[in-house]
N, C-alpha and C positions, 0 to 999 in steps of 0.2 A: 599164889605161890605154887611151887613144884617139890613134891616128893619124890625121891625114885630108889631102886633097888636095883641088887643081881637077880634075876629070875631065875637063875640056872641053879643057884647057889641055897632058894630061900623058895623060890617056889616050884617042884619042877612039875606036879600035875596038877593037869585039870584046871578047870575055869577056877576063880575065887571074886571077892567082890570088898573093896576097901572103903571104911566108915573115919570120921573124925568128928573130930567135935572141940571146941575151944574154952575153958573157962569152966570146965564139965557141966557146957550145955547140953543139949540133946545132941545123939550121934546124927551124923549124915551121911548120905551114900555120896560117895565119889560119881558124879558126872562125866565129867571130863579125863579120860586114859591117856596114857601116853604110849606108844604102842612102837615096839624093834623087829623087824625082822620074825611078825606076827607073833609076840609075846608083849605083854603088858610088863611095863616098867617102870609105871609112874603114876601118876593123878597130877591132876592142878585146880586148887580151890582158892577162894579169897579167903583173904587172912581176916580174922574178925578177931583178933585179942593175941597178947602176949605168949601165952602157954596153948598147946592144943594135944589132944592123946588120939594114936591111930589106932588103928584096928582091922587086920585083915582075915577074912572071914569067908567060907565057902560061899559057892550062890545063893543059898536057902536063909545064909546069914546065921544059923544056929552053931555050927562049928568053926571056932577059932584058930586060926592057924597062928600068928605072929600079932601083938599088942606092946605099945610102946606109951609113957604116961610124964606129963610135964616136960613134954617139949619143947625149947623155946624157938617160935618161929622166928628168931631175927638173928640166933647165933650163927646160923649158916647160909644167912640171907643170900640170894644174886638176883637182884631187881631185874626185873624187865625191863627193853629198850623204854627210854622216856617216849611220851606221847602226846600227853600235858604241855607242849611248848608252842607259844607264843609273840612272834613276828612283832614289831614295830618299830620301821625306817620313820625316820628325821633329820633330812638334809646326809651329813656323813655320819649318823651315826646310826645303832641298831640298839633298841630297848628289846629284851628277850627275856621272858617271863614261866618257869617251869612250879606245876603245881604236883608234888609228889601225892599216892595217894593216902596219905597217913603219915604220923611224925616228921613234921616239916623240917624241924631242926637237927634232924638226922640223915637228910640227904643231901648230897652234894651234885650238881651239874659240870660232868666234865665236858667242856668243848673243844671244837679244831673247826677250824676254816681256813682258807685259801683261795686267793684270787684267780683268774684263769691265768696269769703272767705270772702267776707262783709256783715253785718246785715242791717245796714242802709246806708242811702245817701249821701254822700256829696254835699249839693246845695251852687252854687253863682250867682254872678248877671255879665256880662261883657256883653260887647257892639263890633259890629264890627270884628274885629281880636285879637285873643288870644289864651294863651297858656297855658295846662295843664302837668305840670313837675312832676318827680319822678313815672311814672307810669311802670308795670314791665310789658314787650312785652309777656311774655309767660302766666300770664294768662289774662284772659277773664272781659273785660269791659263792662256796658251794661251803655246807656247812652240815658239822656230824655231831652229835649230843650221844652220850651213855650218862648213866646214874652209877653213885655209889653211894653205900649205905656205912655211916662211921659212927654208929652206935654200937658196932659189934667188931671185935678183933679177928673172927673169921669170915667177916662179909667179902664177897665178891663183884668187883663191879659186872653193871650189866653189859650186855652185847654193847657194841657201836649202831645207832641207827641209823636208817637210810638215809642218802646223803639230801640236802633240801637247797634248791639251789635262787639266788636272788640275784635280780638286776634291777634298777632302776624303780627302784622300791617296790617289785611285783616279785614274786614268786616264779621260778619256767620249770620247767621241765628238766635243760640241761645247758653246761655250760661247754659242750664238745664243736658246735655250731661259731661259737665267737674266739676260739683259740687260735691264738695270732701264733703263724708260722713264717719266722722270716726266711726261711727257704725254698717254701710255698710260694711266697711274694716274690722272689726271684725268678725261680723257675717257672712260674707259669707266662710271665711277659715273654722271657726270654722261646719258651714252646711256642706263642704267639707266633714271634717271627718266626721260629725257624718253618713253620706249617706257610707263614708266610709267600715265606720262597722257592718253599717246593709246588707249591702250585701256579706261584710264578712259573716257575722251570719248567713245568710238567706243558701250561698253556705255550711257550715259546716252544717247547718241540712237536707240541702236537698243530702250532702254526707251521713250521719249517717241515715238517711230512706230510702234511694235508695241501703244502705248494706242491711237491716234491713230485706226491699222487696225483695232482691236479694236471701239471706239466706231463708225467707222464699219459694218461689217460685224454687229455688235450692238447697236443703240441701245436705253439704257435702257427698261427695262419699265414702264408707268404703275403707279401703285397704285392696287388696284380699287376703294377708297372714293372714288375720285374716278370717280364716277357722270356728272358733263355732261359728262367727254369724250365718253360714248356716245351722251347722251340729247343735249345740245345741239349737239356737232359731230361729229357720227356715227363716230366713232373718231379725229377727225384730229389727228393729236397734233402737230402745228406750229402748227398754229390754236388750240389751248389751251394750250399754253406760254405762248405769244407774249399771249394773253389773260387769264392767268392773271398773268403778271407784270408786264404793267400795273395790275391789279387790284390787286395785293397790296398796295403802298403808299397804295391810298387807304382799304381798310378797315381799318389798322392808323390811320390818320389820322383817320379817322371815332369810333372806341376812343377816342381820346385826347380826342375834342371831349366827347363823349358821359361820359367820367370829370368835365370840369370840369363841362358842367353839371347832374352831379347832386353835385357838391360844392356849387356856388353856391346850388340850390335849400336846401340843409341848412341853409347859413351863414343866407338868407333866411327861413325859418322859424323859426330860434334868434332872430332882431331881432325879426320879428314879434310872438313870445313875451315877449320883453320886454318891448315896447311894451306889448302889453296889462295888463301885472303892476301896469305903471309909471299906467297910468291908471287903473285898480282901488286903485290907494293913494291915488293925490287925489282921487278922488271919496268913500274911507273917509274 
């Protein structure tokens, strides 16, 4: 248990040194200080019996500053976080077992837990041995135990203790690893492509400039049957393109006039031929 005081108020000089004792057994020296802002405010000793008288007392122990006699340790009780608690999964359910350290029938076990797909807590109060059903092994439990003391009308429950987290009937660490985000789950496929496609884009332009650079830095080679790039424009290969493709539409144009009229002439010599057949019978 923990005693404490104002030190400003009750003790303001000098070192002192605080005794107790239970049952008016022999006194004992305080071990264990509780210490503010480099002044002493407290003690913490185990409770050995109902009633206990303190005593606090200069260093040398002979002069007494403040003494107090039949106090009862459990009027203003606030237990410590539980410690004493005990784990055992079966299938969905959870056997959990706390052993207070004294007065069994005067403590209660308040609990909370919550699944990782839980918002808020499930809290209850049970005592001793008990059992938490319907729970599913595969996901993740995280669970918080404090004590109360209801043998006294000004008992205080204790802290909340740290939180103890369970999966698949093992104990971990934490349940921050398996917390299902459905908008995680969205966004991150969806980031896939988009990264996708930008390096799609990025590789098709960096094909279409690395032509671009290519071409430039190696312009196409002539074909050497093409003789008047030499002979008519002394090599200059912008000047025979440029000459060359205007050209080209008119001699493909020229082909076509040049087809009909040696069709025309054929048709014209077949009539001719006629003609003549036809005046050779009226004259027979």
């Amino acid at each position: 248990m923990k005693i404490s005081w104002d030190p400003i108020e009750m003790f303001t000089g000098g070192n002192f040194t605080v005794f107790y004792r239970f049952d008016e057994q022999n006194w004992k020296k305080c071990v264990h200080y509780v210490y503010d802002h480099g002044y002493v405010v407290g003690c913490i000793f185990k409770i050995e019996g109902r009633e206990f008288d303190i005593s606090i007392r200069d260093t040398n122990g002979t002069k007494e500053f403040y003494q107090d006699f039949k106090l009862s340790s459990i009027k203003f009780l606030k237990p410590k976080s539980p410690q004493n608690v005990t784990f055992l999964w079966k299938h969905d359910k959870v056997i959990i077992e706390h052993r207070p350290p004294f007065a069994l029938h005067c403590f209660i076990l308040e609990y909370q837990y919550k699944s990782e797909f839980d918002e808020d807590w499930f809290r209850k109060n049970e005592s001793g041995k008990f059992e938490i059903q319907g729970l599913d092994p595969v996901k993740c439990y995280s669970f918080q135990f404090r004590v109360r003391f209801i043998c006294s009308r000004s008992s205080y429950p204790s802290e909340w203790g740290p939180k103890m987290h369970w999966k698949n009937s093992s104990s971990i660490d934490s349940c921050e690893a398996d917390d299902f985000n459905p908008d995680l789950n969205i966004v991150l496929p969806s980031s896939l492509v988009m990264a996708g496609l930008l390096i799609m884009t990025a590789i098709l332009l960096y094909i279409c400039r690395l032509k671009k650079i290519r071409k430039t830095l190696m312009p196409v080679i002539p074909d050497p049957k093409n003789s008047d790039l030499f002979r008519d424009h002394n090599g200059n290969f912008q000047e025979w393109i440029t000459k060359t493709e205007n050209v080209l539409p008119e001699t493909q144009l020229e082909c076509i006039i040049e087809e009909e009229k040696e069709e025309d002439l054929q048709q014209a010599k077949v009539e001719v031929k006629g003609l003549e057949l036809g005046l050779a019978n009226i004259i027979t």
